[in-house]
Structures are given as structure tokens and as C-alpha cells.
C-alpha positions as CSV (number, residue, x, y, z in Angstrom):
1,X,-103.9,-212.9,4.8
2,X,-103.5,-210.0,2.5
3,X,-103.8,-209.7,-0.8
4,X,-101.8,-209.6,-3.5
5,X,-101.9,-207.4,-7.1
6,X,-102.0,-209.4,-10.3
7,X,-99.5,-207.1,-11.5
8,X,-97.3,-208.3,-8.6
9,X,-97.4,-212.0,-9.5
10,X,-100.2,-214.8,-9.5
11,X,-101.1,-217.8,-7.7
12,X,-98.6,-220.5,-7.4
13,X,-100.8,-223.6,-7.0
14,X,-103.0,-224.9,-9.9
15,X,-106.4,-226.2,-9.9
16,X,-107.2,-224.1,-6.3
17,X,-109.6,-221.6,-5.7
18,X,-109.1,-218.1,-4.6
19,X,-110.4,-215.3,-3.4
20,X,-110.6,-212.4,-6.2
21,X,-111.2,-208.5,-5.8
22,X,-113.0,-207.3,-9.4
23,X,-112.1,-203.9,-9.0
24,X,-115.1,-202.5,-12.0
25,X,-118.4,-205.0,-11.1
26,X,-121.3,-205.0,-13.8
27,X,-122.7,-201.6,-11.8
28,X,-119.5,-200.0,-11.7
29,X,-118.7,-201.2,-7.5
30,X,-116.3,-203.4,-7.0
31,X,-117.1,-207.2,-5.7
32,X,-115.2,-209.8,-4.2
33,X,-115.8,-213.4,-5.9
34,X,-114.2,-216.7,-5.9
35,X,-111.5,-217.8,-8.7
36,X,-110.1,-221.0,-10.3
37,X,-106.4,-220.5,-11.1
38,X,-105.5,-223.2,-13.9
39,X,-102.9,-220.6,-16.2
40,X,-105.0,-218.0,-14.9
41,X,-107.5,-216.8,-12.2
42,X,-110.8,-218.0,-14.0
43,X,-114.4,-216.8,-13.0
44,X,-116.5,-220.0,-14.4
45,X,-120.1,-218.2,-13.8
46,X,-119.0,-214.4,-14.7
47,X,-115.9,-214.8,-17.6
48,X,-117.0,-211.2,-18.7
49,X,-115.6,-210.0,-15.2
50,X,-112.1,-212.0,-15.2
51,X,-110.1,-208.7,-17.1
52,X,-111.8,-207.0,-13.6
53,X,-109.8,-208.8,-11.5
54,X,-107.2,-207.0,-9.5
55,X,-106.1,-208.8,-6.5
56,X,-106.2,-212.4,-5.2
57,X,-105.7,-213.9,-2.2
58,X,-106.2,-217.9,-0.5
59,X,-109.4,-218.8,1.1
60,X,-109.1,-218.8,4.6
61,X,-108.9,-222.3,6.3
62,X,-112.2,-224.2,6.5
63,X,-113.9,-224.4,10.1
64,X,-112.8,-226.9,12.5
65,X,-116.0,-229.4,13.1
66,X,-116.1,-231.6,16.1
């Protein structure tokens, strides 16, 4: 998977959650965090961070249990 600029385009699925790269975190690092997309990628415990967000990309598929 790679990911992919907001500027480029945005998630295609609604109500999923992604993986999100805030490029300027509350320290001034950058942080990876997971998103909502609804009409856009929304960060419910940090909304102060969401005009951080530079890139998304899917989560990765969930482990196989047996």
C-alpha cells in the first residue's frame, strides 16, 4: 500500500477508517493516526489535528485467526 496526498484525491468509500499522516502533530513531529472518512477524513478524539492531515491510505487487512 502507499499512500496517497489529499491534494491528489480522497477516499472513495464512506463510513471506513483509514490510516492518516498529520504532517504538523501538537509538538511540531508528524504522527500517523487513524481517520473516519464520511465527506471527509475525520479524527473523532483529535478534530484540532484534521487540517494536519496530509496523506491517507487503507488499513492493512486484519490477521488471519485459526
Amino acid at each position: 500500500m502507499e499512500w496517497t496526498s489529499v491534494k491528489d484525491r480522497m477516499p472513495s468509500k464512506k463510513g471506513r477508517a483509514y490510516l492518516v499522516y498529520i504532517g504538523e502533530y501538537s509538538d511540531n513531529s508528524d504522527a500517523c493516526e487513524i481517520a473516519w472518512f464520511q465527506d471527509e477524513l475525520e479524527l473523532n478524539q483529535y478534530p484540532e489535528l484534521e487540517q494536519g492531515i496530509t496523506h491517507w491510505m487503507p488499513l492493512p487487512e486484519p490477521p488471519k485467526t485459526k
